[in-house]
KEBATI-814449 format. One record per residue (C-alpha): residue number from 1; x, y, z; residue in one letter. Coordinates in steps of 0.02 Angstrom, whole numbers. Example, Ala and Ser with C-alpha at 12.3 -4.5 7.8 and 13.67 -1.06 7.14 Angstrom:
NODE  seq      px      py      pz  type
NODE    1     615    -225     390     A
NODE    2     684     -53     357     S
***
This chain:
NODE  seq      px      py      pz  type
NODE    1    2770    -468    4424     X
NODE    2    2633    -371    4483     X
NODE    3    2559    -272    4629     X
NODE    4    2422    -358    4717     X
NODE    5    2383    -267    4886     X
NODE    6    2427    -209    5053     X
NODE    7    2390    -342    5198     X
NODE    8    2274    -254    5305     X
NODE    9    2211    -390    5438     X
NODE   10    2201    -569    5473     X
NODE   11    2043    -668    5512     X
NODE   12    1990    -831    5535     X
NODE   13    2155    -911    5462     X
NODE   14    2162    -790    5326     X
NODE   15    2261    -618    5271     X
NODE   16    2148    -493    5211     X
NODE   17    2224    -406    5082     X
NODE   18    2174    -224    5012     X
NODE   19    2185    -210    4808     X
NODE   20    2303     -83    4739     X
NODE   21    2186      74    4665     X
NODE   22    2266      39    4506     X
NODE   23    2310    -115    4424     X
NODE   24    2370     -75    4250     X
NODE   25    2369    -278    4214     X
NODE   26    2193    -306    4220     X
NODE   27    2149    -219    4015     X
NODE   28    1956    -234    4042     X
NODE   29    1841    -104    4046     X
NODE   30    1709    -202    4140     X
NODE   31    1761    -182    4326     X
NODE   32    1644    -334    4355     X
NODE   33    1787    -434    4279     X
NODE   34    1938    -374    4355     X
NODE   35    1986    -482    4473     X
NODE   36    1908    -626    4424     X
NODE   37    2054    -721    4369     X
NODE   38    2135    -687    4534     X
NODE   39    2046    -843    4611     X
NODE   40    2195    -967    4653     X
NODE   41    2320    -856    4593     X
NODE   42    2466    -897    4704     X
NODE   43    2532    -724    4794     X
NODE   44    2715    -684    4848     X
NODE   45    2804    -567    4984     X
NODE   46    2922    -461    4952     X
NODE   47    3069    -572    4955     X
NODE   48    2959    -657    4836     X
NODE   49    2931    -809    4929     X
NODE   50    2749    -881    4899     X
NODE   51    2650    -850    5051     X
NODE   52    2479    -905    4988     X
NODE   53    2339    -917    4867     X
NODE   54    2185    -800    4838     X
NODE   55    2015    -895    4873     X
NODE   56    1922    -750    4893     X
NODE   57    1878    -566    4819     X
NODE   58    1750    -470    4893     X
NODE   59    1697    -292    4926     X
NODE   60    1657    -146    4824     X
NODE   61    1692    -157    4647     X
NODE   62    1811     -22    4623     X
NODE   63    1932     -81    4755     X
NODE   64    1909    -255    4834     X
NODE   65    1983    -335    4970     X
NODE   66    2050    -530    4934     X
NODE   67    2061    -689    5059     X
NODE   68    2219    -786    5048     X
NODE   69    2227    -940    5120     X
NODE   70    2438    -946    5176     X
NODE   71    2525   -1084    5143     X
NODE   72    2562   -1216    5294     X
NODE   73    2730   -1142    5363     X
NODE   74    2670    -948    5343     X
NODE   75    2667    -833    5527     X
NODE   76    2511    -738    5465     X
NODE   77    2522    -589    5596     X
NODE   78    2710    -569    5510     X
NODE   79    2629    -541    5322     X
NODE   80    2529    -380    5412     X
NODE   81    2567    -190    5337     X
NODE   82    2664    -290    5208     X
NODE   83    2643    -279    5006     X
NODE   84    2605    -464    4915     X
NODE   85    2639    -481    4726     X
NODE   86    2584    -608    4571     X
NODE   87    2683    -677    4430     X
***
């Protein structure tokens, strides 16, 4: 399991997440294609429940932020300040 990011916000239905500065998974040199194959990749609290899915990565390159959608039963405000993981 990995690191994803920090929630830093909600907005318009969605939690805003922050990526980690370093993500050791990702063995590309190209930071173009870091986080593209975290598009639907289904994310996890820390009682590693899954919360949601990323459907979004955007910002600067080095450090983006990522949209995920939360699943149906999900308090959003609740996943704020909190750390979300991947498989």
């Amino acid at each position: 399991m990995r690191r994803v990011g920090t929630v830093v916000r909600t907005a318009q239905g969605l939690a805003v997440l922050r990526a980690d500065e370093s993500d050791e998974s990702h063995d590309t040199d190209d930071p173009d294609d870091r986080y593209r194959d975290e598009i639907g990749t289904p994310v996890l609290d820390d009682s590693l429940e899954e919360v949601g899915r990323v459907v979004d990565v955007f910002g600067p390159v080095d450090r983006p932020f990522l949209a995920v959608t939360p699943d149906d039963d999900v308090h959003l405000p609740s996943l704020v300040g909190g750390t979300l993981y991947a498989r």
